[in-house]
C-alpha positions as CSV (number, residue, x, y, z in Angstrom):
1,X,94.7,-17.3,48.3
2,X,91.4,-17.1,48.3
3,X,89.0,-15.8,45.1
4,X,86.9,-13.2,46.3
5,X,83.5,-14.7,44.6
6,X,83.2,-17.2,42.5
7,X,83.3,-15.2,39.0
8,X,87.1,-14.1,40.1
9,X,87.9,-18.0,40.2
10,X,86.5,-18.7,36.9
11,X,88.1,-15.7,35.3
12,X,90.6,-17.8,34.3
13,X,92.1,-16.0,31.4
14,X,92.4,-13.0,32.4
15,X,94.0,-14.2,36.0
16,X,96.5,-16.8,34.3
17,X,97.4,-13.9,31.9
18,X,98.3,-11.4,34.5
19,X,100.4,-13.5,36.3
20,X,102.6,-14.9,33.3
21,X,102.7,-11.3,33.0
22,X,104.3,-10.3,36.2
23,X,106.5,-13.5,36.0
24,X,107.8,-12.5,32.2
25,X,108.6,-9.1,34.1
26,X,110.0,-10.2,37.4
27,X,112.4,-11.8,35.3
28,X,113.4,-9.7,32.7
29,X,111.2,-10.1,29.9
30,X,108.5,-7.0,29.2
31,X,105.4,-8.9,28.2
32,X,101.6,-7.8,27.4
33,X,98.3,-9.9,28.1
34,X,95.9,-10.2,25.4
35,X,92.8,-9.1,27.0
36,X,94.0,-6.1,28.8
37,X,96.6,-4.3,26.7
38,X,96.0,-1.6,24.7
39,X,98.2,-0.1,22.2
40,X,101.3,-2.3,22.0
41,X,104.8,-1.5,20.7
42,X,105.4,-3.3,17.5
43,X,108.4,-5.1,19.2
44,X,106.9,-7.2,22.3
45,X,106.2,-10.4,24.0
46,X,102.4,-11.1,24.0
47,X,101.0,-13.9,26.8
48,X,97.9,-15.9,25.9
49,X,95.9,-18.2,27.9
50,X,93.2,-20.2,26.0
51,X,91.3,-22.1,28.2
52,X,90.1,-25.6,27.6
53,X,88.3,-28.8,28.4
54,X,88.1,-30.1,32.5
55,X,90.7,-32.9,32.6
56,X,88.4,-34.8,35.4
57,X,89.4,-34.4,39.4
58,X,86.1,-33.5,40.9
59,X,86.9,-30.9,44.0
60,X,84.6,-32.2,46.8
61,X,81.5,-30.1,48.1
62,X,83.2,-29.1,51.0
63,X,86.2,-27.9,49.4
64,X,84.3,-25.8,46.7
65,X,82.2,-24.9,49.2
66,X,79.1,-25.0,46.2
67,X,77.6,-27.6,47.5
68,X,78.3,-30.0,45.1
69,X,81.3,-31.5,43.7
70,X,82.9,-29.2,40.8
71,X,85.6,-29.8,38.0
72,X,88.8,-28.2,39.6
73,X,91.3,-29.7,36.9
74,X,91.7,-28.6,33.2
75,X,93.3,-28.9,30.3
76,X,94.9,-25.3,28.5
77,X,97.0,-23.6,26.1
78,X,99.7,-21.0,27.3
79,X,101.0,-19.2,23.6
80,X,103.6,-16.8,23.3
81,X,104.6,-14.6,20.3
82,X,107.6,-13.0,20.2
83,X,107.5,-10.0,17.5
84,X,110.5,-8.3,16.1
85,X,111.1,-6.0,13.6
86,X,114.3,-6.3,12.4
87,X,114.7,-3.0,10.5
88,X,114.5,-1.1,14.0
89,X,115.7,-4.3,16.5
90,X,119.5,-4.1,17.0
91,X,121.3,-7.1,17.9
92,X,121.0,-9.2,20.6
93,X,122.1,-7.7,24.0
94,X,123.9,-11.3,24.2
95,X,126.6,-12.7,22.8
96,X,126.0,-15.7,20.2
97,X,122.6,-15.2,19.4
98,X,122.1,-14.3,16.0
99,X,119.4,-11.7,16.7
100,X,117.6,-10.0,19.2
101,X,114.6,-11.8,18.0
102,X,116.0,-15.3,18.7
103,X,117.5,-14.3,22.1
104,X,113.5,-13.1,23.2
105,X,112.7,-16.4,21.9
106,X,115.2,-17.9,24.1
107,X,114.4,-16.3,27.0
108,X,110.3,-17.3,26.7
109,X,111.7,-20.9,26.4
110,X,114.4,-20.9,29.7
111,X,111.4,-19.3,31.5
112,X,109.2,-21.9,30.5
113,X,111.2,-25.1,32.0
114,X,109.7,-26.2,35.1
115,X,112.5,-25.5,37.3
116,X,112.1,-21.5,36.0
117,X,108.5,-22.1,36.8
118,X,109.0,-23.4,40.2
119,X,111.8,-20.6,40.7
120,X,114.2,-23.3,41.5
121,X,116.8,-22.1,38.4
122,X,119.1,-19.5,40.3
123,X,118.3,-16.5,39.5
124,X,114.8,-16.9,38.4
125,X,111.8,-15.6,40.5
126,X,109.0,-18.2,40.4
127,X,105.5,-17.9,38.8
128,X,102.9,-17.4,41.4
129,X,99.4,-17.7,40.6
130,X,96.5,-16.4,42.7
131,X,94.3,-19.0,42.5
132,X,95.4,-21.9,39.9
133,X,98.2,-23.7,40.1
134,X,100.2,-25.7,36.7
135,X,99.9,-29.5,37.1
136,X,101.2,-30.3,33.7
137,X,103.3,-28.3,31.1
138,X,104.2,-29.6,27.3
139,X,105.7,-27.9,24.9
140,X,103.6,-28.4,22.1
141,X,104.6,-26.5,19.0
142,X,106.6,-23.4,18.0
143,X,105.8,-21.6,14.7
144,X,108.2,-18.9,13.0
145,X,107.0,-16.3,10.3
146,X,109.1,-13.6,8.3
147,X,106.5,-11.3,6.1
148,X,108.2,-9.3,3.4
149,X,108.6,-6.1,5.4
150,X,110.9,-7.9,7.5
151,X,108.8,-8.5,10.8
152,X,109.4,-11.6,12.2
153,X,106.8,-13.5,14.8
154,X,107.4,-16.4,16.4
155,X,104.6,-18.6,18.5
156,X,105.5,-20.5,21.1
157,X,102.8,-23.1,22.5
158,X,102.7,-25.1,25.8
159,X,99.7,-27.1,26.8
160,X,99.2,-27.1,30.4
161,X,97.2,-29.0,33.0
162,X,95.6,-25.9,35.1
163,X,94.4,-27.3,38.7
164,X,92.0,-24.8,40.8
165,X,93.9,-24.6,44.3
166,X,91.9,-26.2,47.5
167,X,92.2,-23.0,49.2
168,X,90.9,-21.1,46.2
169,X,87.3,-21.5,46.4
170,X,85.6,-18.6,48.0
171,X,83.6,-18.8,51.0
172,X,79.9,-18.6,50.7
C-alpha cells in the first residue's frame, strides 16, 4: 500500500502501533496504543513501538522515488504490558492458568511467534501492516512487577527488524 506523503511513511510509531492494535483485536486480545489512547481501564494490554537505529539496506532512488537512495531497514522495540489487578481480575477464562493475568500474558506471547504473525497458526488472523513489514523478531526480555496493592504488570519486549515496503514510498 502506498503512504500518502512522505510524513505518513515515517510516522512509524504511531502506524506500527495501530496495527499491533487491530491484530491484538482481530485475535482476541483488547489492546491500547500508547500515543493515541486516552483514558484506559486499569486492566489492559498496552502496545508500544519505540523506534530505533537504520540497520543498513539503502532503498534505491527509484524505489523511494526521493531521488536519492534512503535507509528503508531498521532496527526497533515492540513492548507489551499486560496490567492486572488482581483484587477485581477473576480467574483465568482458561483452564490451568493460574490467573487471568498469566493467561493475557500467554496470549501476547502465542501471538508473538512468527507463524501467529504470518497468520499461518490456525486460527490466527495475521498482522498486516500498511506500509512496513517485520524482517526480524527476538524476544528480548520480559519483566514482572507485583506493587503492594496487588497490581501486577508485566513487560514483554521483542526487538524487531522493521523494513519500509518497496511499494510504500509515495509518489512525488
Amino acid at each position: 500500500m502506498q503512504a500518502p506523503s512522505l510524513e505518513h511513511l515515517m510516522d512509524t510509531q504511531a502506524s506500527i502501533e495501530a496495527g499491533f492494535v487491530a491484530y491484538c483485536a482481530a485475535n482476541g486480545v483488547t489492546a491500547y496504543g500508547t500515543r493515541h489512547t486516552g483514558d484506559e481501564p486499569d486492566s489492559k494490554v498496552i502496545v508500544q513501538y519505540q523506534h530505533g537505529g537504520s540497520a543498513g539496506h539503502c532503498a534505491t532512488s527509484t524505489t523511494t522515488n526521493t531521488g536519492e537512495k534512503e535507509d528503508d531497514w531498521f532496527n526497533g522495540v515492540v513492548i507489551f504490558e499486560v496490567h492486572t489487578e488482581r483484587a477485581l481480575a477473576e480467574a483465568s477464562p482458561v483452564s490451568g492458568f493460574a490467573s487471568l493475568h498469566d493467561y493475557r500474558v500467554a496470549q501476547v506471547k502465542a501471538l508473538m511467534l512468527r507463524g501467529s504473525l504470518n497468520g499461518t497458526v490456525n486460527g490466527k488472523t495475521a498482522l498486516a501492516l500498511n506500509y512496513h513489514r517485520i524482517a526480524v523478531i527476538s524476544s528480548t526480555a520480559e519483566d514482572h512487577a507485583v506493587a503492594d496493592d496487588a497490581f501486577d504488570v508485566s513487560t514483554i519486549n521483542y526487538a524487531v527488524q522493521l523494513q519500509i515496503k518497496a511499494d510504500a514510498w509515495p509518489t512525488p
